[in-house]
N, C-alpha and C positions, 0 to 999 in steps of 0.2 A: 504494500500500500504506500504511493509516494502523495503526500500533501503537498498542497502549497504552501509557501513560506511562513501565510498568515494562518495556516491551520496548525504550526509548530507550538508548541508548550515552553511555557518559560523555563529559565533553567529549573534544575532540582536540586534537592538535598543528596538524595542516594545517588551514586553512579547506575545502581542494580533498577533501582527505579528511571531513570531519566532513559536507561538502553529499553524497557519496554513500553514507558510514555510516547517516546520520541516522535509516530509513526500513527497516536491516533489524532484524529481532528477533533477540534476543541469549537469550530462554531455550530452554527444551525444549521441544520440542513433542510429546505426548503425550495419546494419546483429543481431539486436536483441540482442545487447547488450550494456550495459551505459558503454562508454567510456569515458576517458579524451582527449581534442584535441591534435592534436600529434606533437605539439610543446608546452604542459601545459600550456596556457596561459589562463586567466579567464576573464571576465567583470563584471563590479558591475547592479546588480539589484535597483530602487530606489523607493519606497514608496513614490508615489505625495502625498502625507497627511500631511508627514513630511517631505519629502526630504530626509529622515537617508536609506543608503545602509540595505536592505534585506535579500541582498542574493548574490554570486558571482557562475556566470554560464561559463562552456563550452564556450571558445574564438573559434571557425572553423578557419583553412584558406582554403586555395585550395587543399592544401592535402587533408584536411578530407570530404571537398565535393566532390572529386573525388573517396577517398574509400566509399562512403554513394553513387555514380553512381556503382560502382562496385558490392556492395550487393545488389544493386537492380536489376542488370543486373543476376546476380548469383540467383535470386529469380522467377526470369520475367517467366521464361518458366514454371515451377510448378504454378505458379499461374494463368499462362492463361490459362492452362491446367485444373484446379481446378475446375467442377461443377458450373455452375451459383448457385444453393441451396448450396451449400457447403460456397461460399461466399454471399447468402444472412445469414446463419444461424450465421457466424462469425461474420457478420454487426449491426443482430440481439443481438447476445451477448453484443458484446461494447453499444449499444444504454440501453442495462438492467445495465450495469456495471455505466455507465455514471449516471444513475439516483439513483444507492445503491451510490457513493459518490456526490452526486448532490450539499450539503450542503459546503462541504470541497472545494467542485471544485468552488463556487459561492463566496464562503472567499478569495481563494488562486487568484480569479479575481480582486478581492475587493482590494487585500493588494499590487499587482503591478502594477495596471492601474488606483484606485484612484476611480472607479465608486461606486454610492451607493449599498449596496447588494441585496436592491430590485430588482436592472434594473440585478445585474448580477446574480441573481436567474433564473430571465428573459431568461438572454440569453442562463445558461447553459440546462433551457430546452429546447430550440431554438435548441442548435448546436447537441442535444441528438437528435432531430426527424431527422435530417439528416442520422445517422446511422440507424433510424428508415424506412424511408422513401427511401433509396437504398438501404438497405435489401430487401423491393418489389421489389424494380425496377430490381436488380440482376438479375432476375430471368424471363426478359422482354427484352431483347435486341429484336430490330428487324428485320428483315429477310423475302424477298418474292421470290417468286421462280412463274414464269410459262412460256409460249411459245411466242418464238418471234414473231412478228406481219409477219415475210416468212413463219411460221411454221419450217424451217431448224433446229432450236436446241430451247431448255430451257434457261429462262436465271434466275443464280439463283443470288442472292444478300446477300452476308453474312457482321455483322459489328463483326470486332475482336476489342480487344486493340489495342490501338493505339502506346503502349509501353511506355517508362519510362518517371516519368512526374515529372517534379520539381515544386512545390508550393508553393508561397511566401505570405506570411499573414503581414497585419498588425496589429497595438497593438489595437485598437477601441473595436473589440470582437476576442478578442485573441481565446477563445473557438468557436466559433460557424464559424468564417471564416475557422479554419482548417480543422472542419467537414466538412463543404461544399465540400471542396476542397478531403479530403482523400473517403470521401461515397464513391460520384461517380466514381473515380481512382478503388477505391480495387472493385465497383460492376461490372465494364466492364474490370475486368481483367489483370487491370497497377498496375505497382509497383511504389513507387512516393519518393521524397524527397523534405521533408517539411523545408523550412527556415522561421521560424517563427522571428516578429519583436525583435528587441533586446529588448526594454522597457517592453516587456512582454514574457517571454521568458517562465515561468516558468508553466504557462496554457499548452502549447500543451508539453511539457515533460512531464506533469500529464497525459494528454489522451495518449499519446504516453504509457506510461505503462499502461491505462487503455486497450489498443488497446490489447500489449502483453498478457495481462492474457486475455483476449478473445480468444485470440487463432489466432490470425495474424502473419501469418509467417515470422520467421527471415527475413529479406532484403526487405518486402512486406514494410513494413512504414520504412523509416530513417527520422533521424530530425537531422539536424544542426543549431546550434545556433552560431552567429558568429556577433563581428561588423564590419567586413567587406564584407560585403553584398556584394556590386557590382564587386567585383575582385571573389568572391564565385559563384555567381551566373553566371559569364560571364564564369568563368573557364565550370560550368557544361552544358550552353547550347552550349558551342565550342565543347563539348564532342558528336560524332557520334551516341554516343546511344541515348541520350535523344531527344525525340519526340515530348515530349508536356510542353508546359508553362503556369502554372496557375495564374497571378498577380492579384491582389487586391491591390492598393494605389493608389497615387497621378499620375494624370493625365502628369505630365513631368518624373517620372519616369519611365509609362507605355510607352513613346516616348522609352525611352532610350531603355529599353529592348525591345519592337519591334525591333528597330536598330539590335541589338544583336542576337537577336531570326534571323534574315534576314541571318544571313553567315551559317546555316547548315538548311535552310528552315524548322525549328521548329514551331507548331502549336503553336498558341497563343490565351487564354482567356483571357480579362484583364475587370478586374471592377474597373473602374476611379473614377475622382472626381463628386460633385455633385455640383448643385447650383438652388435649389427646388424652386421651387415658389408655397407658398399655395395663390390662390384665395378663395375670400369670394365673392357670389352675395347676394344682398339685401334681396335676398328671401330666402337666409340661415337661417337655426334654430340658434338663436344665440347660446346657452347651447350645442349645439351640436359641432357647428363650434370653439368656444373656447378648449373645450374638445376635438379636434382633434388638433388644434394647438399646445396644452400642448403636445399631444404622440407628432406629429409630428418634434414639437421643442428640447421637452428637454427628449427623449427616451437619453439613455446612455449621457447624460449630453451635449447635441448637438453635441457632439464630433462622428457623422455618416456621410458617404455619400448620406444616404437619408435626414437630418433632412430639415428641412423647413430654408431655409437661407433666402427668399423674402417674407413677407407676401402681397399680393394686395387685398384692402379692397374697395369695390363698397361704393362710398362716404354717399348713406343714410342710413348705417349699422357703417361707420366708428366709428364713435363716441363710441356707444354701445360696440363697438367689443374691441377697444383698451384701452377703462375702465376695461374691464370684465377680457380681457388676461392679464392686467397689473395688476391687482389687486390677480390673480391667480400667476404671477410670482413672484410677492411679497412677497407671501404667503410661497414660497419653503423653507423648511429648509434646510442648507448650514452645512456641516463638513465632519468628517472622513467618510469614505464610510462604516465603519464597525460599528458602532455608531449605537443606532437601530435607531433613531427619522430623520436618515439624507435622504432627499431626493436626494441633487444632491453633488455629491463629487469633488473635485480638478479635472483641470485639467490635465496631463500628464506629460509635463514638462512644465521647466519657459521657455521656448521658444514657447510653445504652449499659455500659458500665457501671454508672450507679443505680440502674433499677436492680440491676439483679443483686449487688450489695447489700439493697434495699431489702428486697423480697428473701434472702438468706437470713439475713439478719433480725426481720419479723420472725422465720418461721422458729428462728434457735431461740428467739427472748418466747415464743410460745409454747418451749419443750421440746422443739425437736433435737436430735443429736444428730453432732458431724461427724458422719466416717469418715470424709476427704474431704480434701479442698475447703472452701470455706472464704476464704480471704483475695481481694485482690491481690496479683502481684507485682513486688516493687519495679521500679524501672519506666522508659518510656513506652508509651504505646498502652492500647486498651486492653489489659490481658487480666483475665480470672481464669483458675484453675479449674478443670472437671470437678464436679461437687455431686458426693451424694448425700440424703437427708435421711435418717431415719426417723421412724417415730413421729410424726408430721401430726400436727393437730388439726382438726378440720376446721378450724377457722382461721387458718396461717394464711397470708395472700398471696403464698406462692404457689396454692391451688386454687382460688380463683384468676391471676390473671394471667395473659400468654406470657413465658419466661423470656424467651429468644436469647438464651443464655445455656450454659453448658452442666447445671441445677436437675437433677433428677430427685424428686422428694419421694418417698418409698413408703406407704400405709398396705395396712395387714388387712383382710376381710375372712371372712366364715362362708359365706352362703352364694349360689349364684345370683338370687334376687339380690341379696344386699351388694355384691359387686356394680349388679346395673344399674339400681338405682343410685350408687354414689359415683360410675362411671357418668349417666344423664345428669348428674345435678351439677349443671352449668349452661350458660346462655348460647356455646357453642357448639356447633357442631358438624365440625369438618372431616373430620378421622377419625377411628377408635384403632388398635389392636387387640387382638384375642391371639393367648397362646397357649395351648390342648391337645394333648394326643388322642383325645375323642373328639374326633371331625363332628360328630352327629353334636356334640356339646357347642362345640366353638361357632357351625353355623346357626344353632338356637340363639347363642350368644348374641351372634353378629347380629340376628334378626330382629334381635331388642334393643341394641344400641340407636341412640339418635345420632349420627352423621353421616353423613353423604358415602365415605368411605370407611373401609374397614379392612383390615392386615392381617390375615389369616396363619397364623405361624410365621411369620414373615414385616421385617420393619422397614419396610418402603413398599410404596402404592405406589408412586408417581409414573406411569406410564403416558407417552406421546398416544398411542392405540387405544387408552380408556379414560371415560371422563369426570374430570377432576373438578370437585364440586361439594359444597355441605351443604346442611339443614339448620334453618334456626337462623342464630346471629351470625354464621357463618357464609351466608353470602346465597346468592340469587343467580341461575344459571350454570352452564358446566364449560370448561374448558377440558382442547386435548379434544381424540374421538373424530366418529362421525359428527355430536352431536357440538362440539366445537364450532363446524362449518355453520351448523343451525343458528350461530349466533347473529351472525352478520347476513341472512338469507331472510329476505320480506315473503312470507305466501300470498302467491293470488290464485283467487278462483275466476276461470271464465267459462260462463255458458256458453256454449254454442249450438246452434241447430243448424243445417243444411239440407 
């Protein structure tokens, strides 16, 4: 990827950071070209490892999110018009492009979000099958046509685009949530405008030019990068054109924009927060059930909507279970995410940082006990160690609210009914796990829990082929799937008689 001169990063602190900043572009991109916002103003990028500025990107306000509605609108007709194969072979492209810079895109996750490069090697193949995966789909809209139940006429049933869709990602998996969100947009025929989080801004600029040399049409992808998000994004959904709302984050600011999305009856996806509850039955494999806690827990450094924020342990396994996991969180190596030997890296910010200080340190002044971790650690950069809690009281607030930290609290249960209902008592509901060597138990299980999804012996769901989605305060709509594509697809019915 060669930028123009005005797309280069200022200097850096790190050497190791500055070699994989170097190469993304840092303004907006709009009608297919890297702009400056159009009042020049910038914001700083920050490396959780060190805290030292990265990089200084593209400030948006409402000007430049209204010309980024404009290019899209300017774009919308040629590309709804444009072959389903036409835009799966484009889809195609980016998803081949994605994986020739796989290495550089897994650094450049690394050096603004703090994860180790394991998890974000992880995810930049993750956000690649998306391009991968609505490349098929493209090419699969669906459509039935036959006779009315009077015989009088046909009736046929077409899905178009639903029209111009604004996408707002958070920093967690800066790559792989924009995929999500751009696949299925560019497969059913939308042009879209991407606001990616500000603490990681610098990912979807990179795909955003990985998209253009694929061959995605000027005004088809915009991205604004801006910290003023909510006067940005309210300007665009007050905008007549735009159709559709893709969110991903916190469950009070999915209220908000619902609100918002309300005054030009704008279609809304939103993926909330999460607050997982893994159960353990007695007759779980222990090796097994640990080994899912680790994915489920510490996948991108617990910092997910899916991770496992409640562990509930059937009391004649507990014991076994909370030596084994605490002995494996123990175990984790802690530092820069770009370090080879590091398993889990800083988290995001010191604000993210002090909640979970926060949320530890409630639950220990309400009786819980520390096997591990516990304490932030000394030095630059936002770093807390794997923590486990035993003995967690149920009114600790680190089982009501999401952790996004590397905190597993651990309570003991009796009975199946009493697992479900202390796994349902909460406003969320995105994900459960269940872990049982009685299948016939675990899908009863599954079939009682309230969330969208559910982990059957197993600590990760997240598939590009199935759709990812909750119940409750966890959000509205599914991403991923077929039913992904349905997001951005308007049905019409026409009669017809001849």
């Amino acid at each position: 990827m060669k930028p123009t001169p005005a797309q280069k990063t200022t200097p850096l602190v790190s050497p190791a950071s500055t070699a994989v900043v170097r190469d993304a572009p840092t303004q907006l991109f709009i009608g297919g070209e890297w702009v400056s916002a159009k009042e020049d103003r910038t914001f700083e990028v920050v490396d959780p490892s060190t805290g030292d500025v990265i990089a200084t990107v593209s400030d948006g306000d409402v000007a430049d999110g209204i010309s980024a509605v404009d290019a899209a609108e300017m774009a919308a007709a040629a590309w709804k018009a444009t072959s389903p194969r036409r835009r799966s072979d484009v889809l195609m492209k980016c998803f081949h492009l994605v994986l020739e810079q796989a290495e550089w895109l897994a650094q450049l996750i690394t050096v603004e979000n703090g994860k180790a490069l394991a998890d974000a090697r992880s995810e930049v193949s993750y956000a690649a099958e998306f391009f991968r995966w609505y490349a098929e789909e493209a090419v699969r809209a669906p459509g039935e046509f036959g006779p009315a139940p009077s015989g009088a006429n046909q009736i046929i049933v077409n899905h178009e685009p639903i029209g111009i869709a604004v996408l707002v990602t958070p920093w967690n998996f800066p790559a792989a949530m924009a995929t999500r969100k751009m696949a299925p947009a560019l497969a059913a025929g939308c042009t879209c405008i991407l606001k990616p989080a500000a603490e990681t801004p610098l990912t979807a600029l990179a795909i955003g030019e990985i998209m253009r040399q694929a061959g995605v049409p000027a005004g088809v992808v915009n991205i604004v990068t801006t910290r003023k998000a909510g006067s940005v994004v309210s300007a665009m959904l007050h905008d007549e054109r735009v159709r559709k709302l893709s969110f991903t984050g916190s469950t009070g600011v999915g209220r908000t924009l619902l609100r918002e999305a309300a005054d030009q009856v704008v279609s809304c996806s939103m993926e909330l927060g999460g607050n997982a509850p893994f159960v353990v039955f007695d007759d779980a494999d222990l090796e097994t059930a640990v080994a899912g806690a680790m994915v489920a827990k510490m996948r991108n450094g617990g910092e997910a909507c899916t991770a496992a924020n409640r562990f509930y342990v059937q009391k004649g396994i507990l014991a076994d279970f909370t030596r084994r996991f605490a002995e494996e969180m123990a175990a984790i190596k802690v530092g820069p995410g770009l370090a080879p030997d590091t398993q889990l890296g800083p988290l995001i910010t010191e604000a993210a940082l002090a909640k979970v200080e926060r949320l530890v340190d409630d639950a220990v002044a309400k009786g819980a006990r520390l096997v591990t971790g516990g304490s932030r650690l000394n030095g630059d950069g936002f770093y807390y160690p794997p923590t486990v809690l035993a003995d967690v009281s149920p009114d600790a607030e680190v089982l009501r609210e999401e952790i996004f930290g590397p905190v597993a609290p651990i309570m003991a249960f009796e009975t199946e009914d009493e697992v479900v209902q202390m796994a349902n008592d909460t406003e969320y509901g995105l994900v459960s796990y269940v872990f049982s060597s009685d299948l016939k138990r675990a899908l009863a299980v599954a079939g009682r829990l309230e969330s969208g999804m559910v982990g059957i012996n197993r600590g990760v769901v997240s598939d590009a082929a199935a759709p990812f989605g909750g119940m409750k305060q966890s959000g509205l709509g599914r991403e991923g799937s077929h039913h992904g594509m349905l997001e951005y697809l308007e049905t019409k019915y026409i009669a017809a008689s001849w």
